[in-house]
Every structure is written in C-alpha cells, then in structure tokens.
N, C-alpha and C positions, 0 to 999 in steps of 0.2 A: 504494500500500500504506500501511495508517493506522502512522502511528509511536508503539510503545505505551513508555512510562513505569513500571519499578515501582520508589519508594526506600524507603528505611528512615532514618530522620532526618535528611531531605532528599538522600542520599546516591542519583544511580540504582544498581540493581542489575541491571540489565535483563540486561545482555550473561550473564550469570553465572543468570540464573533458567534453570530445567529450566520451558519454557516447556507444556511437557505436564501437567506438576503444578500449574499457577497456576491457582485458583477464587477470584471474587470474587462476593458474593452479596451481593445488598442484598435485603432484607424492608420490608416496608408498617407501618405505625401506630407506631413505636417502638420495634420489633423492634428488635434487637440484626441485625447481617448480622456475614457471616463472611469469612474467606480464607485458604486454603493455598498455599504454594509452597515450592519447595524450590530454595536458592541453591547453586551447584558452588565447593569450595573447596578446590581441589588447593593454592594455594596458604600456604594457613589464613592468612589477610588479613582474614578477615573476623569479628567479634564480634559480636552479636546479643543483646539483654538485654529482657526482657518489660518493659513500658508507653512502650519506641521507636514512634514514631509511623509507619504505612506510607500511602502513598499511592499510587494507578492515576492515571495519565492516559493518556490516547486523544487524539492530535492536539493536543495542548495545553488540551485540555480535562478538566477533575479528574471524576472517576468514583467516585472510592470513596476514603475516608480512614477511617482508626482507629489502633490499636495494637496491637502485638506481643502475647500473650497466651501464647504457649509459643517457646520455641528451643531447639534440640537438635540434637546432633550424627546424623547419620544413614552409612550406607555403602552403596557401589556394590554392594557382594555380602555375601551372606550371611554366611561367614565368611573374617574378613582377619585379616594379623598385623599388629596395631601397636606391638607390642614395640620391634621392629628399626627401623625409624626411625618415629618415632611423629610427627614434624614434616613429613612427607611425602607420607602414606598419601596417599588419595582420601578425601575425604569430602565429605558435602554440610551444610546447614543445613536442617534441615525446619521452616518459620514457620509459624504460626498465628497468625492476629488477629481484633477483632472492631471494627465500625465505633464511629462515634462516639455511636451512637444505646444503646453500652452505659452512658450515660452517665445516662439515665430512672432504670437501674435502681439505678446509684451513687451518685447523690447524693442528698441527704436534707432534705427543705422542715423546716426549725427556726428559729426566732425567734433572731439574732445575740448582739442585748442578755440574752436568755435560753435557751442551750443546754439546757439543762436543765428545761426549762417544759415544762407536757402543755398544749397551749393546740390551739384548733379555729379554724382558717381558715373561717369562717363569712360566707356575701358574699349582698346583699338580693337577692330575687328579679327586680327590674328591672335587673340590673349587667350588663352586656354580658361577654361572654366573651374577649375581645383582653383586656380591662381585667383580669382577675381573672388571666389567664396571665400578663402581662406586669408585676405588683402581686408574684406569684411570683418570677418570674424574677432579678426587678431586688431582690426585698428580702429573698426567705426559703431562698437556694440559696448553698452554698459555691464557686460557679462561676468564678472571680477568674481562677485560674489556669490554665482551660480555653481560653480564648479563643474564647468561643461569643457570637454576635451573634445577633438576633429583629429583623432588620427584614422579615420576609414571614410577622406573625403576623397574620391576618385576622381582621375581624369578622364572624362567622356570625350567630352568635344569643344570645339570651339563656337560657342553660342555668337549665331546671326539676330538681332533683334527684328520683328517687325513691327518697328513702333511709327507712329504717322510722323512723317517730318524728318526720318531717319534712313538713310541706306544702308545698306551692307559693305559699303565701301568706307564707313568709316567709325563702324563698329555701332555703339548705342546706350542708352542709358539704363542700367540697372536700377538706381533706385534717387530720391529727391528727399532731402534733408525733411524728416516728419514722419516719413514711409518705414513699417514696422521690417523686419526680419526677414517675417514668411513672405512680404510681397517681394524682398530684394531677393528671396530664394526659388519663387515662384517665376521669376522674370527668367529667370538662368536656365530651369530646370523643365520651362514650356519651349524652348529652343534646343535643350537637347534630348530630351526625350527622359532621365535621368530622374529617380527618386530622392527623396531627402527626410530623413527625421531624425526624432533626438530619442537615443535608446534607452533603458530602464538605469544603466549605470553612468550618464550623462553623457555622451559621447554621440557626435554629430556626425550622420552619416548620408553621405550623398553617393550615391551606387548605380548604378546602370538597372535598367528595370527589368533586366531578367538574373539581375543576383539574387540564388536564393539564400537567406540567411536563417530562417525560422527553423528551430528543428522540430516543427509540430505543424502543421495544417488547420488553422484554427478556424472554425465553421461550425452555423447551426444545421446545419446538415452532416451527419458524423458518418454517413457511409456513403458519401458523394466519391463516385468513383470506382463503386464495387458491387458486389453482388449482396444484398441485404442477409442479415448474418441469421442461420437457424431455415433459411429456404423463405422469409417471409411471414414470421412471424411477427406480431404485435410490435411495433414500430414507433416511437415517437419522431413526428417530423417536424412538428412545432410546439415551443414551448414559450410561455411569456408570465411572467412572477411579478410582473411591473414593481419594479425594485429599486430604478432611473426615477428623476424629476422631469417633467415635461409640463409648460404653459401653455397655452395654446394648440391644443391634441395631443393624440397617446405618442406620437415620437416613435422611433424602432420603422420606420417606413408604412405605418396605419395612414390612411387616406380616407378625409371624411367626402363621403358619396351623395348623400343627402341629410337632411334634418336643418339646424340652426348653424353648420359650420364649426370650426373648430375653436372658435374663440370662448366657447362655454366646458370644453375638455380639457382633460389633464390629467395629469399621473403623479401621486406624492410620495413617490420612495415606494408607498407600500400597495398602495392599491388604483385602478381607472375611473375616474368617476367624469360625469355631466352634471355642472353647479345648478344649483336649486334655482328655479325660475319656471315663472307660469309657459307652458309648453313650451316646454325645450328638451329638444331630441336630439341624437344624434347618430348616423350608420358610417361606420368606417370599414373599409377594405382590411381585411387581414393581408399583412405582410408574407403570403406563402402562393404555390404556381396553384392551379386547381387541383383538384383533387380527384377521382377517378375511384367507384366501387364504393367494398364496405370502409367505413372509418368511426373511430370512435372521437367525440368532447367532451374533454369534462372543464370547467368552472366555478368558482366561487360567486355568489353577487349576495347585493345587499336587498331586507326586507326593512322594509321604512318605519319609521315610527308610528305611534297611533297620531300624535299630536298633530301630522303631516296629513292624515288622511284626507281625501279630498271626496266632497259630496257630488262633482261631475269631472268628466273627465277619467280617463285612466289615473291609477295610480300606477305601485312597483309594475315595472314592465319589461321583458329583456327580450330578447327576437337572436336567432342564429340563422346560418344557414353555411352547410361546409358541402362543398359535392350535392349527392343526391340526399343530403339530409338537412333537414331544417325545423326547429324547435321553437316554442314561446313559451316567458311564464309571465304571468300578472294576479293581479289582484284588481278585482273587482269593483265597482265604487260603492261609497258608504260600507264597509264592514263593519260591525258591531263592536267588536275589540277585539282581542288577544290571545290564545291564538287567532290569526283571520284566515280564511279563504285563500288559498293560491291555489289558480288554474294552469294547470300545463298541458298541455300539447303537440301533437309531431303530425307533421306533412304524411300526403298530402291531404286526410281526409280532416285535421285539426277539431276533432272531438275532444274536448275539453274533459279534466281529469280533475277530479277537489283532492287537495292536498293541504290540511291544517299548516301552519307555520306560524313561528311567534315573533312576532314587530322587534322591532329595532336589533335584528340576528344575520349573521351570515351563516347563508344556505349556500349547497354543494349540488348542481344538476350535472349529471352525466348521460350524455345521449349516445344513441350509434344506427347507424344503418349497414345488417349485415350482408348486403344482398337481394335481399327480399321483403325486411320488414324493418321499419322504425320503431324505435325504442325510446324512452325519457323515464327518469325517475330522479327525486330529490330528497336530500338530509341536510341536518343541522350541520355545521361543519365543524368537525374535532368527536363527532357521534359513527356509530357504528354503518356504514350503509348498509341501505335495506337491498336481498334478494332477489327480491323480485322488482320488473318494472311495473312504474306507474302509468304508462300512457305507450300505447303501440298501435301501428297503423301498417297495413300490407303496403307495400309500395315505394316508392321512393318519390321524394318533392323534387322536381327538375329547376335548376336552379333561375335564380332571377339575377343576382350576383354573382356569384358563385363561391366567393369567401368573404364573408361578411358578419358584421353584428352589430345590434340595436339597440342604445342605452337612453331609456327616457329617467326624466329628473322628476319631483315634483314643486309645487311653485316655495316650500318651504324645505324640502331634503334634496339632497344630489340623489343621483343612481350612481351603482360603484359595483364594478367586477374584478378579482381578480385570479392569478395561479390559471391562466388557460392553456390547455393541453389540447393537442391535436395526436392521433395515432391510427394508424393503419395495418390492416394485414395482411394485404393482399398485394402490397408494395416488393415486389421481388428483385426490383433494379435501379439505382438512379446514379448519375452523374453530372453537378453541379459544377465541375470544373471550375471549383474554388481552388487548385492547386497554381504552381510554377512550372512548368515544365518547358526548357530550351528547344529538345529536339525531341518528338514522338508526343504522346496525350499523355502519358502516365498513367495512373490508375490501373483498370485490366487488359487496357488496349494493348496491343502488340501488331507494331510492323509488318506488314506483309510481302513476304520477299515475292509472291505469285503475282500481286493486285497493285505495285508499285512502282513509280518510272522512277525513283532515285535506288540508287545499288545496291544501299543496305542501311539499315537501321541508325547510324551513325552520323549519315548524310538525309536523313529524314528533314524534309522543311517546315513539315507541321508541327508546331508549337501551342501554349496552351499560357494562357497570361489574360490580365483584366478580365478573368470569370468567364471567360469562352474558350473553347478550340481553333484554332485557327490554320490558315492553309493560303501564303504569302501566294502573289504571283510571279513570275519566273520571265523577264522580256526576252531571254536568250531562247524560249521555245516558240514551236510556230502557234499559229492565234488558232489551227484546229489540228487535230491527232488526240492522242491518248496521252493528255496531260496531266496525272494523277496521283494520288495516294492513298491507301487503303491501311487499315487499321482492324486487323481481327479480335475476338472478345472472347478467349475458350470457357471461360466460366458462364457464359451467357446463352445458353440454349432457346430455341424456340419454341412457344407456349401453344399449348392445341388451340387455344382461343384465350383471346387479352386485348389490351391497350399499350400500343407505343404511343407516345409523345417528345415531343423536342422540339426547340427554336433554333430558327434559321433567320440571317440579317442579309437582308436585299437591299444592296447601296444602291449609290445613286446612279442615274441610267448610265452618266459618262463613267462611271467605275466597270461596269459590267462589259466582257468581252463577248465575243461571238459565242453563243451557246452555254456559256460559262461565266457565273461559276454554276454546278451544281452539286449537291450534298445530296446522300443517300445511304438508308441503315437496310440494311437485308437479314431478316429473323430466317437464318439458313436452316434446311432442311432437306433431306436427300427426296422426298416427292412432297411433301407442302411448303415451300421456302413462304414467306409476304414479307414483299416490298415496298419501300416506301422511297421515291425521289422526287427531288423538289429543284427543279432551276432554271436557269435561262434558255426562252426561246427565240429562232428568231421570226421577226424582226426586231426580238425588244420585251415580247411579253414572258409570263412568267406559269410553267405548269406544276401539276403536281399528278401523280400516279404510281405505276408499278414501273422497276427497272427500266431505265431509258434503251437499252441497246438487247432486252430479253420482254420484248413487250406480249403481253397477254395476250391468248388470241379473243379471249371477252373482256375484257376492262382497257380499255382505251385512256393513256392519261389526257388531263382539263388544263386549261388554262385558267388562269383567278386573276380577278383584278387586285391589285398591288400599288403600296405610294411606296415609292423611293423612300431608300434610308430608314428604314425600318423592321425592326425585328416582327418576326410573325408566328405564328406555332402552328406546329403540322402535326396531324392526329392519326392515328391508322386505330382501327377494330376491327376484330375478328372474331368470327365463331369456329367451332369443329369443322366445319363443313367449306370453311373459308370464303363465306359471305363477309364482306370485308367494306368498310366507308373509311374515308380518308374527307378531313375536314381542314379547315385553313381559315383561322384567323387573324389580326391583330396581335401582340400578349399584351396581354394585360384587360384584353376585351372581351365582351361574351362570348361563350361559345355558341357557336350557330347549333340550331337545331337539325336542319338540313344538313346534310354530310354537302362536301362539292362534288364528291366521286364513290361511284359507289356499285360492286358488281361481285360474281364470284370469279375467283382468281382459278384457275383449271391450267396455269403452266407447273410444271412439276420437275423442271429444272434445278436444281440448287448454284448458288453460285461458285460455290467452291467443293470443301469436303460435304455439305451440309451438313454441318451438325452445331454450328453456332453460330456468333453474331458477327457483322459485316457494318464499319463504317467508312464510306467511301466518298475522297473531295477531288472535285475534278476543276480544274482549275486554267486561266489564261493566260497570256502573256502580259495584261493591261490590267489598269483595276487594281481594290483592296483587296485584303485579306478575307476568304472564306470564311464564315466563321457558324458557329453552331454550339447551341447551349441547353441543360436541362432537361439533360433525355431520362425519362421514366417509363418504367415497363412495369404494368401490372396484371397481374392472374385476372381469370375472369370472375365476377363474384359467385359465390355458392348458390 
C-alpha cells in the first residue's frame, strides 16, 4: 500500500485529513492547479493561515506543492451549539490551495534599476528561446524569495513573433513593463510550440511538448487505453464528491443547458447547490461522452426544511437522465410535516412511487437501467440501503440530453446534490488517449508490419498528444496511392452484437487532401468482420460506411453533411445477425435518432487474421494531422 504525505508548512497532517475530501489537481502550460481537503480538529491544535505552503507526497516522492489560499472553520453537522463549550465542539478545517504555477500569474517582468519605467523586452530574431527565458528569469522577476530554480529550461527554437507592427526580420517583443510572467512565457512558448511550468519542488520547466516527464498517467478515466479489467465488469466512469469551490456553476466542465443560468450555482468544498430564490432552476451537462446500455447512478441530494415549504409551486425537486435512463424525485406541494411525501420515478412510463423522508436530511437515490428495465430507490444517507427497489419501469427513457441533471431551489432553501457516481457494465473497451506517446498510440495498439507504408514500428508517424491520436501528413508522398498506417488491438476481439463509438476531426476544406484523410476501426472476424470508415470524398464531401476499398455488396457507404473544423462522432450497432446502423453527429450534440446508414452487412471477409481489432489512418500529402478520439466499445445489453 503507497504511503501518502499531506503537510502544511512542513508539518504532516495526514493522520487528521478527511481523506474522502482530499483533491489535488495539477493543469498543463502554466495553469495554476488546485487542492481541497478538509483536516478533523476535535482537538483545535490546529491553525491554518493563507500563503502556508502544502505539499503531497506519494512514496516519498513530491507530487504536488503550492499554498494555502483559503482556511476556514467548517462542522460535522448542520446545526451545533458552540456556545457551551466553544473549545471543544467538532470541527474541521476546510483548505484550499493552488500550486506553484500561481506564480506566472503573480509576478510581474519590471526593470529593478527602474520600477517605474514603461520599457519593451524587445530580443533579435536569431536569439534562441532558453536565452530570452532565462535573461527573464535571472534579471527582470521579483523571484528572490520564492525559491524557484530553471535548471530543465530547454532549447526548442528560435521564436518568430507574430505581433501586429512586427516582422520576423527583426525579431519582436516579448513582454511591456506591467505584463505578468505567464504572459512573457506565453508569448515565447505560442511560437515555438514548447510547454512550461513550475514543478512541485520549485523548478521551472520549459520542454518541448512531446517530453514525457510524469511517471503516472493521470486521468479520470483509469482504463483509457485498455481493455476494461474483469471482461466488463461494474465500472466507475464518472465520479464527482464536489470537494472544489466554484461561483458561478459547478466548474469540472458542467455546462448549464437551461433553467436560470449559472449565476445562481455553485459548489462549497463540500457539496452543489442552486441558491434559494423564487423559481430558480437549473440543468447542467455532465462532464462525460454518452453513455450506451445498462449503467448505474447513485447520488446524494438534499430534503428541504419544513419552514421552506411552499403552498404552490414545486418544492424538493431533482430530474436525471444518463443514457437510456432517467429519474425524478420531489415533493409534492403543501405537505403536512415530517416525515413528508417524496415521489420518485423512472422513465419512461414515470409512475410515481410515495417514499416517506424526513425535512431538513440528506437522502441517497440510486438508479440503473439494466437493459430492459428501470430501477430507482432511496435512503437516508449514512443508513442501511434498502433491497429492494422502489420504482421500476420496463423500458428504457430515450434520451432528450443525454447526460444531464436538474437542481431546482426553493424561494427560501437552495437545492444541493452531492458524491455523484456514474458506472457501467457492459463497458468492455475505451481509449481516451489521455496518454504521450512520440511514435505508435501506446496503450494496446500495436504497429502493423502487414497494414503499414513506414518499415517498422520505430519509424511509425503516428503519435498521440493533446488527448487525441494522431497521423501527420507526409509532402514527400504522392496526393493518391496507399498512404497509410495501421494499428492492431490483440486484446480487442469482436462482439456478436455491441456499440463502437469514436470521434473523428474534419478540418478545414483547404487542410483536407484528395480522398484523405480517412480513419477507420475494423471489429475483425474470420466471417463476420463490421466496419466502420469515415473520410474524404471527392469532390470535397465527406462519407461514412463499411470498408472503403472491401465495400458490401448490401450496405453502400453515405455521404453526411459536415462544417469544417470540427470534431464529430461516428457510431456503429450491431446485432447477431449483423443488422448494423452507423450514425454521425456533432460531439457534444444529440444523438440523432435516425441512424445515417443502415443495412445488413453479408461481406465475410476479414481484414487480416480476423480475430481482433483494426485501427486504420490513411493519410495525404497536404493538410493536418488525422486525428481520432474516445473510442468505446460496448457489449450489447442483456
């Protein structure tokens, strides 16, 4: 078991953290990263003052450094007396801090000799970029008493500015006497392509953006890249403790969709709520891709007080909806008292279920759709769950969002959810390409010496960086022929019937070459192979279907319409019988109900050995980078 470290000006605190509360976040380019935790201090021993310095380690190894940024007293329960002995009570400490990399944004590049001077860091157009960072660092920063070190700042390149009023002929201005750090870092490191931050042991690091330094993969996706451990077994794929502070909405990438907007949302460390006010709602996008099949939720939310009750109008109210499942609970108006009425619910036939609960408590709903039937049932939270469910419905709810939830307020309490959990079972594959990888995909993928025009694995041009896969273009080959790379998957067999999914990014028209680029994953099999390709036609438009060069003699691929420069996701289904739709839309948009294509597939070729998976980038001479993101394969439901 790893032995984890948390102190506060060198002091541990570990034993004393509410280790359920503890987020440590580090961000890319500069970014500032974050962290919450909450330290138990029945004894009150403890003091806590904003710019104390916090440190993680893991095994002895440092992970994360910065400073306190907020301390505050917090309590076990809602309401306590601390009148009566006030030196005794329960309380905790709720921390907030932000790494060291807040430090871009704090300090300010000014001339020593002249604080007060408007002067232009102005450097020739042959000056190497380590030179010009490190000319920074050492002469125009109030840094003294930070104790920050730059010995792993790299030489990349010689940065061209393109600033208005500037040529390249005679170099350009990095930064204007008032201009903080990050922007005179920022200016250097958008010309040469090249990352920069400050590491957990103060040491400034500017690196080329395919250095990998991490020795960990850090992602809420923890089997992005593999095969789901146990064959697909019960799965967490989203989790949210609302643990962060956020003003202005839940923050973590929630997107309010309808209601009053996000100005009445928020997050306090511990839990989400929508501030009290006469009708005010709010639905925000969950931060995850759709969902596909059985999946289970579970949540916390809050029941309102009696004081709150409201004689029209909804009162407590909470709405879900993940994949093919979608839930409600409320409370009825005018209730009598204590415990009251709560109705719950599940799609899509929403026969309403009485479920006693007691005012002013937090309850625990957990819902699921296993394929066939909707499920919902609810407890007090910190109580036993109950066995059996409270509300079931045959069917599945077709979504309206697709990941989404609904937190109404009342005109004198918030509405407040928290601990939301997403899981699935029937998830047997995904690939996030949240990794680094120079040459090849990494993960399970494997080079293909059969399916591939470069020599060997070494000389592979496909790469994997800023959260996609990608597949550069080559001007030395001709604009048609078999300009390719393929990528095999042995642990990735083909399902008798399932769901692929994955996004593909269609730049813009002058990027794209003759035919190309195209992307395509083949669920190989020695007589049911299903295909799925997606790319350039000519004159310009853009199709989707089965194998472009092994085409069905019944499924003809479609053309779809398409905006430039935008990602899209490509769907494939299948039954035993290999009745098969293939869908395309937006991401991030609805899914069409309509498949675009859709037919039984009767080639019974395989592509190769048939016995696994096949990802295939066919690529130009002209144009970006191919690229391709978020493939998930899942079982069909029971």
């Amino acid at each position: 078991m790893s032995v984890v470290v948390i102190s506060v000006s060198g002091t541990p605190v570990t034993d004393d953290v509410l280790i359920a509360t503890a987020q440590f976040i580090v961000l890319v380019n500069g970014s500032p990263g974050q962290c919450a935790f909450q330290v138990r201090d029945d004894a009150h021993v403890y003091s806590f003052t904003s710019g104390e310095p916090i440190t993680l380690t893991i095994d002895g190894t440092l992970y994360w450094g910065g400073y306190i940024t907020r301390a505050r007293y917090v309590y076990p329960l809602s309401v306590m007396d601390t009148t009566v002995t006030p030196d005794t009570v329960s309380r905790y400490w709720s921390i907030e801090g932000v790494d060291y990399n807040i430090l871009f944004q704090k300090r300010i590049v000014f001339k020593p000799s002249d604080p007060a001077g408007k002067l232009d860091w102005m450097y020739p157009v042959d000056e190497w970029d380590d030179t010009i960072i490190n000319d920074i660092f050492d002469n125009y920063l109030d840094i003294a008493g930070d104790g920050l070190t730059r010995t792993d700042v790299q030489r990349i390149a010689k940065p061209i500015l393109d600033i208005q009023g500037v040529t390249h002929k005679v170099g350009g201005m990095i930064a204007s006497a008032g201009m903080t750090w990050g922007e005179a870092m920022s200016a250097v490191a958008k010309a040469t392509g090249a990352v920069y931050y400050i590491t957990p042991d103060k040491n400034l690091h500017y690196v080329d953006a395919g250095t990998v330094t991490s020795a960990y993969t850090l992602t809420d996706r923890p089997y992005a890249g593999g095969t789901v451990p146990g064959g697909g077994g019960e799965v967490v794929v989203f989790t949210d403790p609302f643990t962060r502070t956020e003003v202005g909405g839940f923050g973590a990438g929630y997107t309010v969709i309808d209601g009053n907007g996000e100005a009445y949302s928020s997050v306090n460390g511990s839990y989400a709520a929508v501030a009290a006010r006469a009708s005010t709602w709010t639905v925000v996008a969950i931060p995850h891709d759709l969902i596909y099949g059985p999946v289970t939720v579970q949540m916390d939310f809050w029941v309102q007080s009696l004081a709150s009750l409201q004689a029209s109008g909804w009162n407590t109210f909470y709405y879900f909806e993940v994949g093919h499942l979608a839930w409600q609970i409320y409370i009825p108006t005018t209730p009598t008292g204590s415990p009251m009425d709560a109705l719950i619910s599940v799609g899509p036939g929403w026969d309403d279920v009485v479920v006693p609960v007691d005012a002013s408590s937090w309850y625990t709903v957990k819902a699921t759709y296993d394929g066939s039937t909707s499920s919902a049932k609810i407890w007090k939270r910190g109580t036993t769950e109950p066995s059996a469910w409270q509300a079931t419905d045959l069917g599945s709810s077709e979504w309206t969002y697709g990941m989404m939830l609904e937190v109404d307020a009342l005109t004198n309490e918030e509405g407040a959810i928290d601990n939301l959990t997403i899981s699935q079972s029937n998830l047997v594959y995904v690939d996030t390409f949240t990794r680094d990888v120079t040459r090849g995909l990494g993960g399970d993928w494997v080079w293909s010496d059969d399916d591939s025009r470069t020599r060997d694995a070494a000389k592979a041009n496909a790469y994997v960086a800023s959260g996609s896969a990608r597949l550069p273009p080559h001007p030395d080959l001709p604009l048609t022929g078999d300009n390719y790379e393929s990528f095999s998957n042995p642990g990735l067999a083909k399902r008798d019937a399932g769901v692929l999914r994955f996004d593909v990014w269609i730049p813009a028209l002058v990027e794209q070459d003759l035919y190309k680029p195209a992307i395509g994953i083949v669920l190989d099999h020695p007589t049911t192979p299903v295909w799925t390709y997606v790319g350039r036609d000519y004159p310009g438009g853009w199709w989707v279907g089965p194998w472009e060069y092994q085409t069905d003699p019944t499924v003809t691929r479609v053309a779809f319409a398409f905006d430039p420069s935008t990602w899209y996701t490509i769907e494939t289904a299948w039954d035993v019988d290999r009745n098969t739709e293939w869908r395309v839309w937006k991401q991030g948009a609805t899914r069409p109900t309509t498949p675009t294509l859709s037919g039984q597939l009767t080639l019974n070729t395989p592509l190769n050995a048939g016995t696994h998976t096949w990802l295939d980038f066919w690529y130009g001479a002209v144009g970006v980078d191919a690229q391709i993101d978020n493939i998930y394969l899942w079982d069909p439901a029971p």
